[in-house]
C-alpha positions as CSV (number, residue, x, y, z in Angstrom):
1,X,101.0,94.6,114.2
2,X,99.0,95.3,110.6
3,X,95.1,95.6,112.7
4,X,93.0,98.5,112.1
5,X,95.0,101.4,113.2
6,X,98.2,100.7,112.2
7,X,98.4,103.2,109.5
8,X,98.2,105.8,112.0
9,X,100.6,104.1,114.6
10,X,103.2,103.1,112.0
11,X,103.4,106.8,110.9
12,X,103.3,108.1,114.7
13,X,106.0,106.1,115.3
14,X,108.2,106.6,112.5
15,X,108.3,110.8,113.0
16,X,108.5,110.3,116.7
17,X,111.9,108.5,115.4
18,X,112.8,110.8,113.3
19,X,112.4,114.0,115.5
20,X,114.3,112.4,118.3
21,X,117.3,112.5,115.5
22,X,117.2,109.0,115.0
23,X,117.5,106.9,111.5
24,X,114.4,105.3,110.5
25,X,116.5,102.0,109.2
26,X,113.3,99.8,108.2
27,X,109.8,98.4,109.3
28,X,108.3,95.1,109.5
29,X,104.6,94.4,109.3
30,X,103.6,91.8,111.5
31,X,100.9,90.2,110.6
32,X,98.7,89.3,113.5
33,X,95.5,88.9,111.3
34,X,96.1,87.6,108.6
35,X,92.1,88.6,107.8
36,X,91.8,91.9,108.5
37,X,90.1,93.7,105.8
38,X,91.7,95.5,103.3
39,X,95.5,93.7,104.4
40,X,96.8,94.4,101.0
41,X,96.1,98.3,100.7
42,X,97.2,98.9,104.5
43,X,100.3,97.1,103.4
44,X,101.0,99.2,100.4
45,X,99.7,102.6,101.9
46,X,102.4,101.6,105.3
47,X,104.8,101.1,101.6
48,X,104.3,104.3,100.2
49,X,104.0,106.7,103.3
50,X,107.0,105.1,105.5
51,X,110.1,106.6,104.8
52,X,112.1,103.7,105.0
53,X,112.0,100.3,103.5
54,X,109.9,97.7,104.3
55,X,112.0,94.4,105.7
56,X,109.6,91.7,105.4
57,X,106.0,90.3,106.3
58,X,106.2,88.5,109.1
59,X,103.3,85.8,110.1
60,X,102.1,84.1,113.0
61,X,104.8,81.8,113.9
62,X,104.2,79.0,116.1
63,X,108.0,79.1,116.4
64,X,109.2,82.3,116.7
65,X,113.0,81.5,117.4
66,X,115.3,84.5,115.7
67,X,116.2,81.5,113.0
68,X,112.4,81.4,111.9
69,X,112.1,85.5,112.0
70,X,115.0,85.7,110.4
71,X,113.9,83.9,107.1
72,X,110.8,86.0,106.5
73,X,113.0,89.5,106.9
74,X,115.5,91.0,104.2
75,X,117.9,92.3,106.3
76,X,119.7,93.1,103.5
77,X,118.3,96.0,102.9
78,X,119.3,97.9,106.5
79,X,122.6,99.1,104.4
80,X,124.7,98.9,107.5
81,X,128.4,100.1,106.7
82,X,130.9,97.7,108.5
């Protein structure tokens, strides 16, 4: 969720992935707030300092069936080989 500490979280996160050996394929900021302060440079500081692309911004949804998810993300950009 993008709320004051995510920066920090995000990046925990991402090298706790990465030293278990794991591929860091994407991330997905959910946007819980959508007033936090500052959204925009949390968004492109998470940008800049993940190492992996950024799959889409996802709002509050009051439907949250995959189908609705699904249309905010660009999971075209996982690369999966077939």
């Amino acid at each position: 969720g993008v709320r004051l500490g995510c920066i920090n979280q995000a990046l925990l996160t991402a090298e706790a992935i990465l030293r278990d050996g794991l591929p860091l394929a994407g991330w997905v900021a959910n946007l819980v707030d959508p007033q936090i302060s500052r959204l925009e440079d949390n968004l492109a500081t998470l940008a800049e300092r993940l190492p992996a692309p950024c799959l889409g911004y996802l709002p509050r949804l009051a439907d949250a069936s995959p189908a609705a998810v699904c249309s905010y993300l660009n999971l075209d950009l996982l690369h999966c080989p077939l």
